[in-house]
MIVO-314984 format. One record per residue (C-alpha): residue number from 1; residue in three letters; x, y, z. Coordinates in steps of 0.1 Angstrom, whole numbers, plus 5000, padded with zeros to 4 digits. Example, Ala and Ser with C-alpha at 12.3 -4.5 7.8 and 13.67 -1.06 7.14 Angstrom:
BEGIN
+-----+-----+------+-------+------+
!   n ! res ! east ! north !   up !
+-----+-----+------+-------+------+
!   1 ! ALA ! 5123 !  4955 ! 5078 !
!   2 ! SER ! 5137 !  4989 ! 5071 !
+-----+-----+------+-------+------+
This chain:
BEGIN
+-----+-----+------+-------+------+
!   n ! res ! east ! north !   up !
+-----+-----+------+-------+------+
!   1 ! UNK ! 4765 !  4283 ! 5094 !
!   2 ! UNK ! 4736 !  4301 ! 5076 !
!   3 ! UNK ! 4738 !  4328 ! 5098 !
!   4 ! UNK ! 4774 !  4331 ! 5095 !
!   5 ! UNK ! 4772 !  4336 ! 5059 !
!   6 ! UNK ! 4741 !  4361 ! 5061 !
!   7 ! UNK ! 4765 !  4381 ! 5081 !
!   8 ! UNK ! 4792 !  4382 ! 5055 !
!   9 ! UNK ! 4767 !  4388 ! 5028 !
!  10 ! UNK ! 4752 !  4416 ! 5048 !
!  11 ! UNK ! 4787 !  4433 ! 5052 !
!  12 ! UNK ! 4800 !  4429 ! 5018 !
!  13 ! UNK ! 4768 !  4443 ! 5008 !
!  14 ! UNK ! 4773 !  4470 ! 5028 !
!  15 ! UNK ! 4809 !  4478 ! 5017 !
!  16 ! UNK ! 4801 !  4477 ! 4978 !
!  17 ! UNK ! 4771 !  4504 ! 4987 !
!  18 ! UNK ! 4792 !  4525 ! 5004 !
!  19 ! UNK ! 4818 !  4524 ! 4980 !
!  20 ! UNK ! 4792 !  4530 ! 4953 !
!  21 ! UNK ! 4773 !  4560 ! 4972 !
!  22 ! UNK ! 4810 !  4573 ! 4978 !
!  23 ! UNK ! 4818 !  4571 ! 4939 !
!  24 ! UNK ! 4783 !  4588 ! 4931 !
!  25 ! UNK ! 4792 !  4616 ! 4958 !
!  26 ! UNK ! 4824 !  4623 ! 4951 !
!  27 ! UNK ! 4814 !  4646 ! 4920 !
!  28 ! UNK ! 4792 !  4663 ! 4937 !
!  29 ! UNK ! 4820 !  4673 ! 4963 !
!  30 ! UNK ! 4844 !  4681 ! 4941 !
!  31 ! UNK ! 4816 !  4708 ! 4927 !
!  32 ! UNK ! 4807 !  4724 ! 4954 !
!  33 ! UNK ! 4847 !  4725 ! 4961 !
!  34 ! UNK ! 4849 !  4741 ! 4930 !
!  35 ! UNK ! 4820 !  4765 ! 4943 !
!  36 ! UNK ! 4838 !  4780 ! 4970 !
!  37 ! UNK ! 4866 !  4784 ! 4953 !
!  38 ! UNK ! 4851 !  4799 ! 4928 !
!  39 ! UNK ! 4827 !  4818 ! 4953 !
!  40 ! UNK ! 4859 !  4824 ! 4976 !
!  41 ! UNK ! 4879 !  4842 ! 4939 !
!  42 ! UNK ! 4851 !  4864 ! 4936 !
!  43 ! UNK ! 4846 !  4875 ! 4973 !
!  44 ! UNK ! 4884 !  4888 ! 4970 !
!  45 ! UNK ! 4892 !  4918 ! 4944 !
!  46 ! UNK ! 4921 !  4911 ! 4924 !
!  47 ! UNK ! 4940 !  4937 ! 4902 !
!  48 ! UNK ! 4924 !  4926 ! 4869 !
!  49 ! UNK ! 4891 !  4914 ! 4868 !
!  50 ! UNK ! 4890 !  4872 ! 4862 !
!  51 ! UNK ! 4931 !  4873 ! 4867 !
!  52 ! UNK ! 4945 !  4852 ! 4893 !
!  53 ! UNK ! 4965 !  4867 ! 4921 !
!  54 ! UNK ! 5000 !  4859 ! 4932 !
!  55 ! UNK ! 4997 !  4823 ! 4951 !
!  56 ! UNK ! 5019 !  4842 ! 4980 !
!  57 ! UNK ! 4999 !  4870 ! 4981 !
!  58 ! UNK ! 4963 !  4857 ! 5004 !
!  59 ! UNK ! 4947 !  4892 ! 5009 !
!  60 ! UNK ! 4962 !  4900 ! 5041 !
!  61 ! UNK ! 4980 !  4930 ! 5033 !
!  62 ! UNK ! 4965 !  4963 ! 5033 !
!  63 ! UNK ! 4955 !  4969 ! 4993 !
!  64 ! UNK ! 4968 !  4934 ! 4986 !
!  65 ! UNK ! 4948 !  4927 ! 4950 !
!  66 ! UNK ! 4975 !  4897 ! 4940 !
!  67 ! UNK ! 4996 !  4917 ! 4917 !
!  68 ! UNK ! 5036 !  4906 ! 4917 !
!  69 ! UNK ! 5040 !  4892 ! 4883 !
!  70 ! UNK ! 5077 !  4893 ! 4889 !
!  71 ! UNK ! 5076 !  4873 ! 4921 !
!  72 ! UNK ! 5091 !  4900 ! 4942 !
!  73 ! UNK ! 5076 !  4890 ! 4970 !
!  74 ! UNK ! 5074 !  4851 ! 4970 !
!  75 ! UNK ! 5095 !  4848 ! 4999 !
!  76 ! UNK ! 5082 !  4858 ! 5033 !
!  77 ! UNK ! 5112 !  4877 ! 5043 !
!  78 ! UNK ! 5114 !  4897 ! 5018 !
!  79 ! UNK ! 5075 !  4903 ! 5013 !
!  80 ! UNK ! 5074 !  4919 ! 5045 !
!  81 ! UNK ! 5104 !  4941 ! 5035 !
!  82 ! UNK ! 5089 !  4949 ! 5000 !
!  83 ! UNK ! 5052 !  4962 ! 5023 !
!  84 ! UNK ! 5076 !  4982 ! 5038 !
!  85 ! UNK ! 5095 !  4997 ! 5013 !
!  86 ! UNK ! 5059 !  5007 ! 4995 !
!  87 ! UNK ! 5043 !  5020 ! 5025 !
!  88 ! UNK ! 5078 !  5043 ! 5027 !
!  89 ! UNK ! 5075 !  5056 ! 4993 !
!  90 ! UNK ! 5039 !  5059 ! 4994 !
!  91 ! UNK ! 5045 !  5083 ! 5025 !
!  92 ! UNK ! 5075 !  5100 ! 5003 !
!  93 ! UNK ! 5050 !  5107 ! 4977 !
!  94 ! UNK ! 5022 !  5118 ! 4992 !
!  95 ! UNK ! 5041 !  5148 ! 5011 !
!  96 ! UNK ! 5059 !  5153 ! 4977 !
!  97 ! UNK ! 5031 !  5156 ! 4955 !
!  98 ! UNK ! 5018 !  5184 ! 4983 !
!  99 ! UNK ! 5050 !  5200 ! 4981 !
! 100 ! UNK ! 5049 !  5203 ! 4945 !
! 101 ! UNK ! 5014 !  5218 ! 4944 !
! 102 ! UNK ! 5007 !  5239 ! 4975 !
! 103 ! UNK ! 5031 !  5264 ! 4971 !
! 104 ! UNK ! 5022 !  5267 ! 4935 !
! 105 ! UNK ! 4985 !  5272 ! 4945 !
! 106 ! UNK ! 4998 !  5295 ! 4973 !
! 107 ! UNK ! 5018 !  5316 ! 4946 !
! 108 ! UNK ! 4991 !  5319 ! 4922 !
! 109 ! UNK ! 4964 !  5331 ! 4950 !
! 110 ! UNK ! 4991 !  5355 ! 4958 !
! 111 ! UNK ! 4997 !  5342 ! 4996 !
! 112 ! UNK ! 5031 !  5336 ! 4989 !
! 113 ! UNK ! 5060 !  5345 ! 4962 !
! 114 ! UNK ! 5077 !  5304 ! 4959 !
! 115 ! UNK ! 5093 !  5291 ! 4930 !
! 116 ! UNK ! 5079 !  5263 ! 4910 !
! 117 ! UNK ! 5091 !  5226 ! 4927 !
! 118 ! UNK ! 5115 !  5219 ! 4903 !
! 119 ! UNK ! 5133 !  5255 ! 4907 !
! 120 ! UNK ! 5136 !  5253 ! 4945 !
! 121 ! UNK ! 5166 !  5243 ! 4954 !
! 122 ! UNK ! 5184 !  5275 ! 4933 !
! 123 ! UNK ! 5167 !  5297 ! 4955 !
! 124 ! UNK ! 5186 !  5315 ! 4983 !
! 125 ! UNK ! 5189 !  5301 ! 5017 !
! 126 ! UNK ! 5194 !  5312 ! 5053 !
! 127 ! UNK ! 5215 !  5281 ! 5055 !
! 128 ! UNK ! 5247 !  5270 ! 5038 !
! 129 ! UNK ! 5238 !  5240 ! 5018 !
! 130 ! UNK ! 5268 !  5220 ! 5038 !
! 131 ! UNK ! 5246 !  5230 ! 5072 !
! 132 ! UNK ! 5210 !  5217 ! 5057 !
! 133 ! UNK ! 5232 !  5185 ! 5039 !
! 134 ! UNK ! 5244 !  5174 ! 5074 !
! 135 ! UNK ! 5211 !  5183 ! 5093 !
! 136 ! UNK ! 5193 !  5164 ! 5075 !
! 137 ! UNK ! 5221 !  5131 ! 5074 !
! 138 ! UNK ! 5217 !  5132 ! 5116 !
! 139 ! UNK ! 5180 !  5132 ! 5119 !
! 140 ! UNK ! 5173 !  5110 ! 5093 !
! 141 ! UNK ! 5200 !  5085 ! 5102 !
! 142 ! UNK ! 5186 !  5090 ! 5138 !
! 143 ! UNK ! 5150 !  5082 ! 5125 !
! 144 ! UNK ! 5158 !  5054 ! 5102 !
! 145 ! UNK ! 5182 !  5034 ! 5124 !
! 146 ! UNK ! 5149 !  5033 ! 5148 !
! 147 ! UNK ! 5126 !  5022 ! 5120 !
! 148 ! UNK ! 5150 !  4997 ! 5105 !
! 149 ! UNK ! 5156 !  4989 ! 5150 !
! 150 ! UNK ! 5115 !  4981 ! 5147 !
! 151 ! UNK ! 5114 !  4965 ! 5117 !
! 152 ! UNK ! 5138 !  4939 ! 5132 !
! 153 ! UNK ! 5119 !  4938 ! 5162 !
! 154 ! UNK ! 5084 !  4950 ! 5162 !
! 155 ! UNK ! 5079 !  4971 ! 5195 !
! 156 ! UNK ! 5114 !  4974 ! 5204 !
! 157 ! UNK ! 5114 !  5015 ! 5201 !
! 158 ! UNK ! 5076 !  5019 ! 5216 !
! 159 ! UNK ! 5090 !  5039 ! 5244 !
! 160 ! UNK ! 5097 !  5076 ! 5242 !
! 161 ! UNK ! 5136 !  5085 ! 5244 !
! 162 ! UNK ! 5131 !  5117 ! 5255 !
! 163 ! UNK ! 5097 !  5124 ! 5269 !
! 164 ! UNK ! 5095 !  5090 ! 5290 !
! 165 ! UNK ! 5071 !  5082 ! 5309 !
! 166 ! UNK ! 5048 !  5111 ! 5293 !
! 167 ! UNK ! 5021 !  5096 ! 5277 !
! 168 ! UNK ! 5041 !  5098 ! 5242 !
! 169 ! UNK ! 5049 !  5063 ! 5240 !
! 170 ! UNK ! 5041 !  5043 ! 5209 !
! 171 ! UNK ! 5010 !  5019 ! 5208 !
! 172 ! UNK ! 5013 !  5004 ! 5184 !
! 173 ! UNK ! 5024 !  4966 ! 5178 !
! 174 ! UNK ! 5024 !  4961 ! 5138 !
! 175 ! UNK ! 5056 !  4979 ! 5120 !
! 176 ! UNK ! 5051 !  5008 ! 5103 !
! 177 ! UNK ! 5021 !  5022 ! 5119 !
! 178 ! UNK ! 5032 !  5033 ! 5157 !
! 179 ! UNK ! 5000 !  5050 ! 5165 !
! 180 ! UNK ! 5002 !  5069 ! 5199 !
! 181 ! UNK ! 5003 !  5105 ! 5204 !
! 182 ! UNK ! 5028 !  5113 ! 5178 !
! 183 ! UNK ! 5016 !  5092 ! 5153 !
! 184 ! UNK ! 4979 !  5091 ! 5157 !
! 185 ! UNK ! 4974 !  5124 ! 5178 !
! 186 ! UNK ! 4936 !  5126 ! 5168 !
! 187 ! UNK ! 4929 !  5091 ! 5175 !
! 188 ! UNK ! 4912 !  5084 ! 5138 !
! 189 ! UNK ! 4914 !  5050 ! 5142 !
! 190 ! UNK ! 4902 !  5030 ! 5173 !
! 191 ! UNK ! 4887 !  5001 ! 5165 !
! 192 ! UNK ! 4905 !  4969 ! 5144 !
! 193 ! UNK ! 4875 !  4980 ! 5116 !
! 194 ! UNK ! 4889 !  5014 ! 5118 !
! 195 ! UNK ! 4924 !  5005 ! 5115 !
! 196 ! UNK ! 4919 !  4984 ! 5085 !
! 197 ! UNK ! 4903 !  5010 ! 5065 !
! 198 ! UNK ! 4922 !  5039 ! 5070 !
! 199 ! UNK ! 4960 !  5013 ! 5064 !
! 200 ! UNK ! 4934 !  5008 ! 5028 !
! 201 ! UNK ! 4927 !  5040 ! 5021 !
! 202 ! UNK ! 4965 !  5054 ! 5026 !
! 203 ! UNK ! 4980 !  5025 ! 5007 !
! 204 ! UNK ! 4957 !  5034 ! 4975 !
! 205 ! UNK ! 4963 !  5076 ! 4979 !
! 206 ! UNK ! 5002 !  5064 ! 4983 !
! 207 ! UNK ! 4997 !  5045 ! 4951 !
! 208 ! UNK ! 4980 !  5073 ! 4934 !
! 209 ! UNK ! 5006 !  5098 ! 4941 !
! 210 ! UNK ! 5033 !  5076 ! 4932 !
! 211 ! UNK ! 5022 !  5080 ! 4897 !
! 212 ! UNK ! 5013 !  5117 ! 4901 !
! 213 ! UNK ! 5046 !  5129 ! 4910 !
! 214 ! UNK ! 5059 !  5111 ! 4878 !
! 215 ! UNK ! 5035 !  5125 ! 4861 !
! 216 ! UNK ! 5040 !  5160 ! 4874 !
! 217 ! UNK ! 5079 !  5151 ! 4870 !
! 218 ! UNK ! 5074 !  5140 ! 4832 !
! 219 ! UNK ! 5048 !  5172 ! 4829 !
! 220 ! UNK ! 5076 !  5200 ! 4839 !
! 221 ! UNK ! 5106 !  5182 ! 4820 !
! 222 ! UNK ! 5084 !  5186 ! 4788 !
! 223 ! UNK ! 5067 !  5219 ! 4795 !
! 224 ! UNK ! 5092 !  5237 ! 4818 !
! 225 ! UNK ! 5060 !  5248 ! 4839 !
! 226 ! UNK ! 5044 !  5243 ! 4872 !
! 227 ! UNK ! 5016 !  5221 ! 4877 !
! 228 ! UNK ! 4990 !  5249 ! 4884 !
! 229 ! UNK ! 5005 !  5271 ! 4855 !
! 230 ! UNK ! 4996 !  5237 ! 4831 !
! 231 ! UNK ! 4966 !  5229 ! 4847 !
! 232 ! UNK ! 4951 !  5270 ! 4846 !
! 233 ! UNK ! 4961 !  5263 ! 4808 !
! 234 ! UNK ! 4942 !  5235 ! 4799 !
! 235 ! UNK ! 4909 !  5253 ! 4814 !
! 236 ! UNK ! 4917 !  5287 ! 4795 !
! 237 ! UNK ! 4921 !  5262 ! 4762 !
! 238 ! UNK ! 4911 !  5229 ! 4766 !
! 239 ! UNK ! 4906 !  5218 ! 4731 !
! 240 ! UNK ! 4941 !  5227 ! 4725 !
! 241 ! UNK ! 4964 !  5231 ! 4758 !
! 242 ! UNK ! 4970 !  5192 ! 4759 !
! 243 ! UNK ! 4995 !  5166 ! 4762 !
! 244 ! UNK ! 4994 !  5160 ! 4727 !
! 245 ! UNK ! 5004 !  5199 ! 4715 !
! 246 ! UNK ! 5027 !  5200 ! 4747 !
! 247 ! UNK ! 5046 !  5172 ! 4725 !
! 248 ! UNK ! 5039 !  5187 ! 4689 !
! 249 ! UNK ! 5014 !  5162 ! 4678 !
+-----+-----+------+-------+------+
């Protein structure tokens, strides 16, 4: 009987100094919870420094810094859609912001006679406009029913139509970067490490001339000159050739 009842007081001793060594730890892991998290926010740049990021946005995405304040991208579906539909215009604007420029620099170093950017279409053509209009409708149709084809199914258009079996198929697996021989023909990237850095480093220079070409937009609407012609200004005069006497202020 003795015996018995050590027993029972052994184990209910045992229970209330677990439960007690429990209570007197469970601060402690709820700090060094708190740690990681906090070492975990750190570790990951966000697009203001202390801000939180979007709760759907984890860092995955190339130049992903947490900024959707409107929630654009809170469902899955059409996250994936809105990556796309950046890394497009990203694209758009990088071969736009060189289109506005290099033949301005070409002009002005007397390589070529162009017309500034926002000029070019009055200038005469080899083509009827009706020609270049529908020329351009069938290969873009052509290309973007095979991009919106891969989007739906990633892989699906790998394969050469026309020089099969070639060694121009694509190789890549992730939509919007095909890689292969058309895409890649240099082979910049060919490691995972690789990869990464160089989907980083477009995704920022597409950002960058995003805002550039609405800039140089905003810049020839007010000035009715070409970016070079502004920017040659500015040096010749730069206390005075500014934005703020291009607006009168």
């Amino acid at each position: 009987m003795m015996a018995q009842q050590a027993s029972i007081s052994a184990r209910v001793s045992y229970s209330v100094s677990k439960d007690a060594l429990s209570r007197r730890s469970a601060p402690k892991r709820a700090m060094a919870a708190r740690r990681v998290a906090a070492v975990t926010a750190e570790a990951r740049p966000v697009w203001f420094p202390g801000g939180e990021p979007a709760e759907h946005l984890d860092g995955s995405l190339p130049g992903d810094y947490g900024f959707d304040p409107l929630g654009l991208g809170a469902e899955p579906e059409r996250l994936k859609w809105m990556q796309q539909a950046e890394l497009m215009h990203c694209r758009w604007a990088m071969a736009g912001f060189a289109g506005m420029v290099l033949p301005d620099v070409a002009t002005k170093a007397g390589v070529l006679d162009l017309p500034p950017w926002f000029e070019a279409g009055a200038s005469e053509m080899p083509f009827s406009g009706l020609t270049i209009f529908w020329t351009q409708m069938i290969l873009m149709n052509w290309v973007e029913v095979r991009r919106w084809q891969d989007f739906k199914n990633p892989g699906c258009v790998n394969e050469d139509p026309i020089f099969k079996g070639q060694g121009f198929e694509c190789t890549g697996t992730e939509v919007g970067y095909p890689g292969g021989k058309w895409f890649n023909p240099l082979s910049f990237a060919t490691t995972e490490e690789q990869m990464a850095a160089y989907k980083l480093k477009e995704i920022k220079n597409g950002r960058l001339a995003m805002v550039a070409t609405v800039g140089l937009a905003a810049q020839a609407f007010a000035t009715g000159e070409s970016p070079v012609t502004n920017y040659l200004a500015h040096l010749s005069d730069p206390g005075h050739t500014t934005i703020f006497q291009a607006f009168g202020l």
